[in-house]
C-alpha positions in Angstrom: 69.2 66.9 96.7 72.3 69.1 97.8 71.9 72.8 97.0 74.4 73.6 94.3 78.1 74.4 95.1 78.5 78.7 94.5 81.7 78.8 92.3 84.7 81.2 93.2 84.0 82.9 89.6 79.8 84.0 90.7 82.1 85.1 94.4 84.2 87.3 91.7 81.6 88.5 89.7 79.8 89.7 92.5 82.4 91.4 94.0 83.1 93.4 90.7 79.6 94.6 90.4 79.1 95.6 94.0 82.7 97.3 92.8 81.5 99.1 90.5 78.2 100.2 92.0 79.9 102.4 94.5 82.1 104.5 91.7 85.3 101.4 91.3 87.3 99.9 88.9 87.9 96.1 89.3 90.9 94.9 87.5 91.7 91.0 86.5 95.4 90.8 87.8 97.8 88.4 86.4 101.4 87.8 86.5 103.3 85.1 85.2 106.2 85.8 87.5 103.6 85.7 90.1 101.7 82.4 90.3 100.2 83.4 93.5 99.1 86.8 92.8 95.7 87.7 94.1 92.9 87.8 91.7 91.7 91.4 91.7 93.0 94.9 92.0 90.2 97.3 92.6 90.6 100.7 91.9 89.1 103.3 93.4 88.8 107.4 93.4 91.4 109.1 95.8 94.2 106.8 95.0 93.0 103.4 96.5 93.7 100.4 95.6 92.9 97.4 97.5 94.5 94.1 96.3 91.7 90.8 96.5 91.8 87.3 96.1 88.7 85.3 95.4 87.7 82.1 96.8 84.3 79.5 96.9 82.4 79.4 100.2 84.4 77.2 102.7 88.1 77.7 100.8 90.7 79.9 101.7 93.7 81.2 100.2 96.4 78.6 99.5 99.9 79.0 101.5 101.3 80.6 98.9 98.5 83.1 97.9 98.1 84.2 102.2 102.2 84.7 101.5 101.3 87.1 98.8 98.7 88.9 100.5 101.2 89.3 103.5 103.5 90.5 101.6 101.5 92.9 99.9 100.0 94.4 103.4 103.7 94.7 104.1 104.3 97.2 101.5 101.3 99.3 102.7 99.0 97.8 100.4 95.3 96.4 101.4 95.2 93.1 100.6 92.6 90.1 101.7 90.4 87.7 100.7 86.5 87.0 100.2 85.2 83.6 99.8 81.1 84.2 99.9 78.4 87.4 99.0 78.7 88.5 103.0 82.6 88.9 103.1 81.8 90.9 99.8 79.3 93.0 101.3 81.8 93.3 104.4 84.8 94.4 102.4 82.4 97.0 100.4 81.2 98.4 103.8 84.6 98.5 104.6 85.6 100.9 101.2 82.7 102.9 101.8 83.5 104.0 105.0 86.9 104.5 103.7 86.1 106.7 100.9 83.8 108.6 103.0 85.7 109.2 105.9 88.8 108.9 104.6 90.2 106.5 107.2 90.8 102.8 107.1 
């Protein structure tokens, strides 16, 4: 028997508690102008706001949504992608070390 399939919403949810447990606010983000808009915005203290699309293990963002993200960095913003609870825990790391050394 296969082991089950994780679903891009238990990647999301994941990524909004592990959000929240260091001190951020994840916000659903959702634009009708904007069909490929990433998922999340997540807030956090000192003005940061990192822009994150969610996706099951083994997908990635569509063309459109990698456009988006692209875009997005353009303007200055940090924007990416997770697609499984290690790219999570990477992009958490990531914050931390932001917010506590204020570099990125």
């Amino acid at each position: 028997m296969a082991a089950p399939q994780i679903s891009e919403a238990r990647i999301e949810k994941y990524l909004c508690d592990e959000v929240k447990k260091i001190g951020g606010a994840p916000r659903k983000y959702r634009t009708p102008a904007r069909p490929a808009a990433p998922d999340r915005i997540l807030l956090f203290p000192g003005a940061i706001a990192v822009f994150c699309e969610c996706k099951r293990p083994n997908q990635a963002p569509t063309e459109a949504q990698s456009r988006e993200l692209v875009k997005l960095e353009r303007m200055g913003f940090k924007a990416l992608w997770v697609n499984s609870f290690e790219t999570v825990d990477e992009v958490i790391r990531l914050i931390k070390d932001h917010i506590a050394y204020d570099r990125w």
